[in-house]
C-alpha positions in Angstrom: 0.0 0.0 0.0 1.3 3.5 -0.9 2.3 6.4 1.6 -0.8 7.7 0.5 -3.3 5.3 0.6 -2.3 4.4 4.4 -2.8 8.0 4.6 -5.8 8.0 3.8 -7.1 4.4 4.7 -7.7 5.4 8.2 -10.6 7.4 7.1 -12.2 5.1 5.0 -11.9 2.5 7.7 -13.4 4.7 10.3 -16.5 5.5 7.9 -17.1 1.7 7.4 -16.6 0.9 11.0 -19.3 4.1 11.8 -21.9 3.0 9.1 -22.0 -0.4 10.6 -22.6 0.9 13.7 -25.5 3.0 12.5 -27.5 0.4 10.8 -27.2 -1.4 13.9 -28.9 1.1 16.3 -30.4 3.2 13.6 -29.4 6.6 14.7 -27.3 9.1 12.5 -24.1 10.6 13.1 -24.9 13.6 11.7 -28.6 13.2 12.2 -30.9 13.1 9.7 -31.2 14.4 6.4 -34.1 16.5 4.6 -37.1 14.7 5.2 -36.0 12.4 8.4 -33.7 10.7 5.7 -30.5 9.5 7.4 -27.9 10.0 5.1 -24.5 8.5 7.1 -25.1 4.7 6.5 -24.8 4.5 2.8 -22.1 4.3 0.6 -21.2 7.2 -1.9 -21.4 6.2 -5.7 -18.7 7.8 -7.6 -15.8 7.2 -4.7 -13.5 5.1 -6.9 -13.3 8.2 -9.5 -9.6 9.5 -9.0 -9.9 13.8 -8.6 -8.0 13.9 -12.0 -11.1 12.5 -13.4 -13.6 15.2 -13.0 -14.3 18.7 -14.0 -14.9 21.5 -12.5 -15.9 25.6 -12.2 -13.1 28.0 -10.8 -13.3 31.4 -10.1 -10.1 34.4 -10.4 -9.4 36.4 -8.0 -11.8 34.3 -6.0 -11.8 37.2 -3.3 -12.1 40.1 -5.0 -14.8 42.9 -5.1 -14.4 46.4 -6.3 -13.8 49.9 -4.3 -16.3 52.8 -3.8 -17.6 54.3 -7.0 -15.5 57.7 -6.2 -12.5 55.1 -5.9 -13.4 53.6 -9.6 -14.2 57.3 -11.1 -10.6 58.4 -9.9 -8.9 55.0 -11.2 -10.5 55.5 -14.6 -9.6 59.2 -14.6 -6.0 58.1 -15.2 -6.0 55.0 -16.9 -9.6 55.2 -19.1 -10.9 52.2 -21.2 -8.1 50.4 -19.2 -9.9 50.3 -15.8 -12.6 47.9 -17.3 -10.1 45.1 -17.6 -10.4 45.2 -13.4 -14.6 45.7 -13.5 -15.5 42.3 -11.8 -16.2 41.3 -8.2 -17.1 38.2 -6.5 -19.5 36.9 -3.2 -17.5 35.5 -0.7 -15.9 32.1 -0.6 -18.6 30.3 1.0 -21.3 31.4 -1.3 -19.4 30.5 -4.3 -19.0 27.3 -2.5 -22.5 27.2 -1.5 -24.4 28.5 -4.4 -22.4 29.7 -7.2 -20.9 25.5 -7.7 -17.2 27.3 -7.4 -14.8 24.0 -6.7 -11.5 26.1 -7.2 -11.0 29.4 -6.2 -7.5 31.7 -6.9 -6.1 33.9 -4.0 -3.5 36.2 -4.7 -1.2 36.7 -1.7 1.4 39.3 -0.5 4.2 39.5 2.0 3.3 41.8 5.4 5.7 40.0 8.1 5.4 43.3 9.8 1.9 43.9 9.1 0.3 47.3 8.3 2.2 47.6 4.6 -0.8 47.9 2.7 -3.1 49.3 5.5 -3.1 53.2 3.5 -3.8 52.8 -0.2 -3.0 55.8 -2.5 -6.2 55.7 -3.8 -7.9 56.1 -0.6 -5.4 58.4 0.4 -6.4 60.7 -2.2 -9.9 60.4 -1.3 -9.6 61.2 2.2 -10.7 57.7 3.4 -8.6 56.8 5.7 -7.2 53.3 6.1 -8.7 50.2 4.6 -9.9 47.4 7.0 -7.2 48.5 9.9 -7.9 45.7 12.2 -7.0 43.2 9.5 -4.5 45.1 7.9 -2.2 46.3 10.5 -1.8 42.5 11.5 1.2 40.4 10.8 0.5 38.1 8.3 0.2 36.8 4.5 -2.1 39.6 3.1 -4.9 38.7 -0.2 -5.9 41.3 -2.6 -5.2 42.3 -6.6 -3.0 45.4 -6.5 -1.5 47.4 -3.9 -2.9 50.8 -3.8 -5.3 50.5 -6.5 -7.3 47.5 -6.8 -7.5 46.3 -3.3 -11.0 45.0 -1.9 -11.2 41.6 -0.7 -14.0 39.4 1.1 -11.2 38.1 3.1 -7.8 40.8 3.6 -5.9 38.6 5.6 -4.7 35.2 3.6 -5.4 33.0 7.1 -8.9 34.5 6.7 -9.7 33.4 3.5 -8.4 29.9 4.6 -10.9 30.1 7.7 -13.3 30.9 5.0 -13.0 27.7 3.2 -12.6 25.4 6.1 -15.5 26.8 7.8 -17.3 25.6 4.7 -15.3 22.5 4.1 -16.3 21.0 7.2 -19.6 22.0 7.2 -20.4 20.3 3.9 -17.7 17.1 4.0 -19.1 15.7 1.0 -17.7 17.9 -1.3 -15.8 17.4 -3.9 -11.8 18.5 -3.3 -10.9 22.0 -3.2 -8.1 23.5 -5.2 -6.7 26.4 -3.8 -4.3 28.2 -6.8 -2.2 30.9 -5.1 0.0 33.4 -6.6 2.4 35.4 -5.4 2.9 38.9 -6.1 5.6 41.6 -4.9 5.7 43.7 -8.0 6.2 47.3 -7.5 3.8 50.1 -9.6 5.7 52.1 -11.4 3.8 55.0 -12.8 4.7 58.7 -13.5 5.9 60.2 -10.2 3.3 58.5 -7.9 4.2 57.4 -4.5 3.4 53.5 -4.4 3.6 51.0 -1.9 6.8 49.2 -1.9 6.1 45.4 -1.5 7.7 43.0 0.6 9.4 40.2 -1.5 8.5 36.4 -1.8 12.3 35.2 0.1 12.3 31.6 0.6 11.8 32.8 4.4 8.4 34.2 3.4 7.7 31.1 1.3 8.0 28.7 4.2 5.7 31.6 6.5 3.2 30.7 4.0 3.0 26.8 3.9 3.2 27.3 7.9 0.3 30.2 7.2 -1.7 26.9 5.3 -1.3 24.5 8.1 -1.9 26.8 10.9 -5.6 26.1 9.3 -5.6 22.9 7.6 -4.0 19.8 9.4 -2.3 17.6 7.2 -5.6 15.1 7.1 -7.7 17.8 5.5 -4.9 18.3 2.6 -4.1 16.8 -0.3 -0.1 17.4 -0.4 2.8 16.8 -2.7 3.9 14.0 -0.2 1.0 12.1 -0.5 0.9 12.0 -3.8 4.5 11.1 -4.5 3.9 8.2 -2.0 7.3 6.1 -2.4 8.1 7.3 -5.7 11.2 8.6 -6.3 9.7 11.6 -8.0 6.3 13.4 -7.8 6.0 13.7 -11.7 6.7 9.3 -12.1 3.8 8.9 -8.9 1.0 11.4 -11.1 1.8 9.3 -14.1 2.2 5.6 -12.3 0.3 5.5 -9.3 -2.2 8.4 -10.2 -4.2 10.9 -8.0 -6.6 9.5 -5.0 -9.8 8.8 -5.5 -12.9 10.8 -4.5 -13.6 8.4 -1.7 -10.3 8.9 -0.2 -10.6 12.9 -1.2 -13.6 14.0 -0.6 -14.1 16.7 1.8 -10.4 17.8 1.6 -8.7 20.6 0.0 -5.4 21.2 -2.2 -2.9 24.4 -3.1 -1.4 25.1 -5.7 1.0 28.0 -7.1 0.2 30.2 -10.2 3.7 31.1 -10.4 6.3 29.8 -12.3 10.1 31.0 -13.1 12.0 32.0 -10.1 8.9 32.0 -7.7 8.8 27.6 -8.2 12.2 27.7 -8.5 12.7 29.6 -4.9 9.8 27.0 -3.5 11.6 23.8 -4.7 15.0 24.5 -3.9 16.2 22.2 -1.0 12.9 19.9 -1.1 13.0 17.8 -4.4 9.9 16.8 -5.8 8.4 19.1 -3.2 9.0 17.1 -0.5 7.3 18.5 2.8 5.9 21.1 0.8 2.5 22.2 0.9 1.3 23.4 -2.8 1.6 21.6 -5.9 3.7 24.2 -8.4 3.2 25.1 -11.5 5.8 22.7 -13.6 6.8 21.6 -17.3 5.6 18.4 -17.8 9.3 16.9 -17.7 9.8 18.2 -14.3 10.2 16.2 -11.5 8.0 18.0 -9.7 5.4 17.9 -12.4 1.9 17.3 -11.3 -0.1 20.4 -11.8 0.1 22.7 -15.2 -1.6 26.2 -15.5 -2.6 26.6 -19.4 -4.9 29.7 -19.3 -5.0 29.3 -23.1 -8.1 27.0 -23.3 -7.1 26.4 -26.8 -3.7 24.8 -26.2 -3.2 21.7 -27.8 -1.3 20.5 -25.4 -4.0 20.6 -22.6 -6.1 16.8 -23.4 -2.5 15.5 -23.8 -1.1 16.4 -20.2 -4.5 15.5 -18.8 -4.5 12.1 -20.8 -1.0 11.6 -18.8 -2.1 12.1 -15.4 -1.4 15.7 -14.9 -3.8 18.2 -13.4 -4.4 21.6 -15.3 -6.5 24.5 -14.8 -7.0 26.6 -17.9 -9.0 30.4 -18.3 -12.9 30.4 -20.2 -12.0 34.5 -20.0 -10.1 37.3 -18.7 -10.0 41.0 -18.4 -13.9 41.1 -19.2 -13.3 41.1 -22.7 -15.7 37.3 -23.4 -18.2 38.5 -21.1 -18.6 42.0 -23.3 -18.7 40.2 -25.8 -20.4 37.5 -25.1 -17.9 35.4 -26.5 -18.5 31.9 -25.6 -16.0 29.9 -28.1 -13.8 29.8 -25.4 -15.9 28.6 -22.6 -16.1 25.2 -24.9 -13.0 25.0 -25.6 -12.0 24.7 -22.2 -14.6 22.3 -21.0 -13.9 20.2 -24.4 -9.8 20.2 -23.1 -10.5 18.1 -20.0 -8.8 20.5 -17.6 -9.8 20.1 -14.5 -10.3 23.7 -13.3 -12.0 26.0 -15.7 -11.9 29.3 -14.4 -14.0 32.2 -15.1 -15.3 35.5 -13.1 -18.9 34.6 -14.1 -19.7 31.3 -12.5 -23.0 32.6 -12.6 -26.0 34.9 -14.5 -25.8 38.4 -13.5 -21.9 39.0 -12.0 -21.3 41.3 -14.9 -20.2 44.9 -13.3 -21.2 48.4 -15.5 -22.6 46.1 -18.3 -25.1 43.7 -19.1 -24.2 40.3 -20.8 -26.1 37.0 -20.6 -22.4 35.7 -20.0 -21.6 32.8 -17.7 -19.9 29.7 -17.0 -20.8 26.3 -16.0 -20.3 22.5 -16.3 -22.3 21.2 -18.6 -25.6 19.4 -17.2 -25.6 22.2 -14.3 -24.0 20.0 -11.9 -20.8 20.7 -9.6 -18.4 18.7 -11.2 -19.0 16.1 -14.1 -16.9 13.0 -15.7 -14.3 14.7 -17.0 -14.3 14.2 -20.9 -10.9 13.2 -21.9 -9.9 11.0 -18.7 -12.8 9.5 -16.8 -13.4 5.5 -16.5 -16.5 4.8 -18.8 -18.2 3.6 -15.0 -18.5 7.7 -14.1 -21.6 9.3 -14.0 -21.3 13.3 -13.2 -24.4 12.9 -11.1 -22.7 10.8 -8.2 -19.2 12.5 -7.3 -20.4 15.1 -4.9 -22.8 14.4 -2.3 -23.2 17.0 0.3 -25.5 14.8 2.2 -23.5 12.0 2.2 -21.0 10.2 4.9 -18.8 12.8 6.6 -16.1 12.4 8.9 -16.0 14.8 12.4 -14.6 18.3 11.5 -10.5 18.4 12.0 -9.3 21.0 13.4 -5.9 22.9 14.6 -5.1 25.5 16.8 -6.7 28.9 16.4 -4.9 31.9 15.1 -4.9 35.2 16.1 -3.1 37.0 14.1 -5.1 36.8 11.2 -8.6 37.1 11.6 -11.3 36.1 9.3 -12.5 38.9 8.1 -15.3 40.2 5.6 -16.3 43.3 3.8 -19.4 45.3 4.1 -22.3 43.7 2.4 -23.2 46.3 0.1 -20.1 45.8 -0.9 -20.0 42.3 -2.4 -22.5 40.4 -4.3 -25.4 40.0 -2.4 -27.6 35.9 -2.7 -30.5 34.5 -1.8 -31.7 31.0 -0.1 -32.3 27.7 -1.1 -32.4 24.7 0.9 -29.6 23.7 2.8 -27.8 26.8 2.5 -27.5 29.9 0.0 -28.0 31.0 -3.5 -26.3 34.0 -5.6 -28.6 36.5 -7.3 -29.1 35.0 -10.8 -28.1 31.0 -10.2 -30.3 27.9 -11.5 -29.5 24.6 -11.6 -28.1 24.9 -15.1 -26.7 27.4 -16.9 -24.8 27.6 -20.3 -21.0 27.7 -20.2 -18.7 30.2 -21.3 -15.1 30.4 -21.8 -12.0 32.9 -22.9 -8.6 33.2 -24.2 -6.4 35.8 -22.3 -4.8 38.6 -24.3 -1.2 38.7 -24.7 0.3 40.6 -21.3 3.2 42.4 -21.2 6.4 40.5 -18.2 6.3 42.9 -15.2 9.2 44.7 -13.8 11.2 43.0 -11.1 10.9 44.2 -7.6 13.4 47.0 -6.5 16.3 46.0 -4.9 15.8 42.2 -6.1 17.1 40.0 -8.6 14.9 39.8 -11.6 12.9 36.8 -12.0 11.4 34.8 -14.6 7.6 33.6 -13.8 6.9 37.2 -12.4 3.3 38.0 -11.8 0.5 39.8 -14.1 -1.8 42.7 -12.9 -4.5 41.8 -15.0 -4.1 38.1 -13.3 
């Protein structure tokens, strides 16, 4: 048995060992579901379906919403047409969880070991504002938001608080499907006519290993799908994707992954001194012929390369838009080319009817069939049926948990400010969702390489602004 199915095996034993128990004295472990319904003595359909072999919804910038409406006027005052590219928000996590059938969300994280760094924006600073979020900002701590001193709103500041945010959610609903977490870094300094910008705090291989400790100060190991349990006893983790494969829903569900968006010097700063990522906590973003090769970002959905990586066991997450441009334009070539690919995470900032910001557009994005994740339709065993691999109401396991942090609160933003939703049973619903809804994909426009950070060396894999 491999280092990670006796990871894992403990779990599935403990579920058996439970559901026996039930049927014996006929009362639930959860209690019962809808309709007196007890739900914890079955078995799940769909659990011998690897997590390779399923699609899924994303969302970018998962935690993003937009400033005050002085704060846009001024930002297109300078930039014009320019500031559309940043019109898009998005509820907070647990709604897109909830409602919105989000299965893979993107944080963008910065370095504030200090704490208060990004506390003043320019922009607000120019508007007589004040500080944004203080008691969140002024913290020490991993910080989550688009760009310093412009775009900055976020459902959850504080990177620990988006975590919180998802585990709350995770272990509330321990049916689900797994989570993948993509997480880029940024540290790239604005530099615009004479303007006064913050100065960000670089990504040092100190601040890397603050953020895996950042992850597991929320997740324990048992609620996270890692690089190590992957690799198992392989000598590489790229030889244990394409011999051994991913685990299976069953062993999966109800846990969450991370990956980085980064590539270049950022992966190559994160590997160094643990080969094939060993005690690492994010899957990076690899060539296929790396040895640390498991998960591949290819935002182009029409990359030819995409069913080919997937057919070989690797994990990819591609883009069905970007900028706004698709949803303008209602564009929805992309949308099916990236659910035809077979990547795993499609990502999009519509997952559902009526997100679009400033303009109207029946644009969205979802998996085909309306449910959260289907077979996906390079890879999956001809056994899969997209209605059986997420069960909400299924078996669950008791709630792990770690040791609170202080440091980083959760943390939310007004709720005029975000997205607002609506009900439905068992939890809630975004303005504008249905149980289907037609897909809708996009193909990024070319973007410029940033500028290295001040002071550092330059890097290769540096991060976008409009990413």
């Amino acid at each position: 048995m491999s280092h990670r199915n006796r990871r894992f095996a403990p779990f599935a034993a403990a579920a058996a060992g439970i559901c026996m128990v039930v049927a014996a004295v006929g009362v639930g472990v959860s209690g019962a579901g809808a309709g007196g319904v007890d739900r914890s003595a079955r078995a799940v359909p769909g659990d011998d379906v690897r997590l390779n072999e399923i699609q899924v919804v994303g969302s970018h910038n998962s935690y993003k919403v937009l400033p005050s409406q002085a704060e846009q006027d001024m930002i297109r005052s300078f930039i014009g047409a320019a500031a559309d590219r940043m019109q898009y928000q998005h509820a907070p996590l647990p709604v897109q969880f909830e409602s919105q059938k989000v299965r893979q969300i993107e944080l963008d994280v910065w370095v504030d070991s200090a704490g208060g760094r990004y506390r003043q924006p320019l922009l607000r600073s120019a508007l007589d504002l004040g500080p944004y979020q203080p008691e969140i900002m002024d913290l020490p701590g991993t910080k989550t938001f688009h760009i310093q001193d412009v775009d900055y709103g976020s459902t959850c500041p504080s990177f620990v608080g988006c975590l919180e945010a998802v585990k709350g959610w995770s272990d509330a609903n321990q049916g689900h499907v797994p989570i993948a977490i993509l997480v880029e870094l940024k540290d790239t300094p604005l530099e615009v006519g004479d303007f006064d910008f913050t100065d960000p705090e670089l990504w040092t291989a100190e601040a890397m290993n603050s953020l895996d400790a950042e992850i597991r100060s929320v997740f324990p190991e048992s609620s996270m799908i890692t690089p190590d349990d992957v690799r198992g006893s392989r000598s590489t983790l790229r030889e244990a994707v394409i011999q051994d494969g991913w685990p299976t829903l069953g062993e999966s569900r109800g846990q969450v992954m991370f990956m980085m968006d980064n590539g270049g010097g950022y992966r190559d700063d994160y590997v160094a001194g643990h080969p094939s990522l060993e005690g690492r906590v994010l899957f990076t973003n690899a060539d296929p012929d790396d040895d640390d090769a498991a998960f591949i970002k290819r935002n182009d959905p029409f990359d030819p390369s995409i069913p080919d990586l997937v057919e070989q066991g690797f994990v990819v997450r591609t883009r069905s838009d970007s900028d706004t441009l698709e949803a303008r334009a209602n564009d929805t070539g992309p949308r099916d080319a990236a659910l035809a690919s077979g990547a795993q995470w499609v990502s999009t900032d519509y997952p559902v009817p009526g997100m679009a910001v400033g303009f109207e557009t029946p644009f969205y994005v979802e998996i085909p069939g309306g449910t959260v994740a289907r077979c996906n339709p390079v890879n999956a065993p001809p056994s899969c049926d997209s209605g059986n691999l997420e069960d909400l109401d299924g078996p669950v396991r008791p709630p792990s948990s770690v040791p609170p942090t202080s440091s980083s609160p959760n943390s939310s933003v007004p709720s005029s400010s975000v997205p607002s939703s609506t009900s439905r049973p068992g939890g809630t619903t975004a303005p504008g969702s249905s149980t289907t809804r037609p897909g809708t994909t996009i193909v990024p426009a070319p973007r410029p390489p940033a500028p290295p950070a001040t002071g550092a060396q330059p890097r290769t894999g540096q991060p976008s602004y409009t990413g």
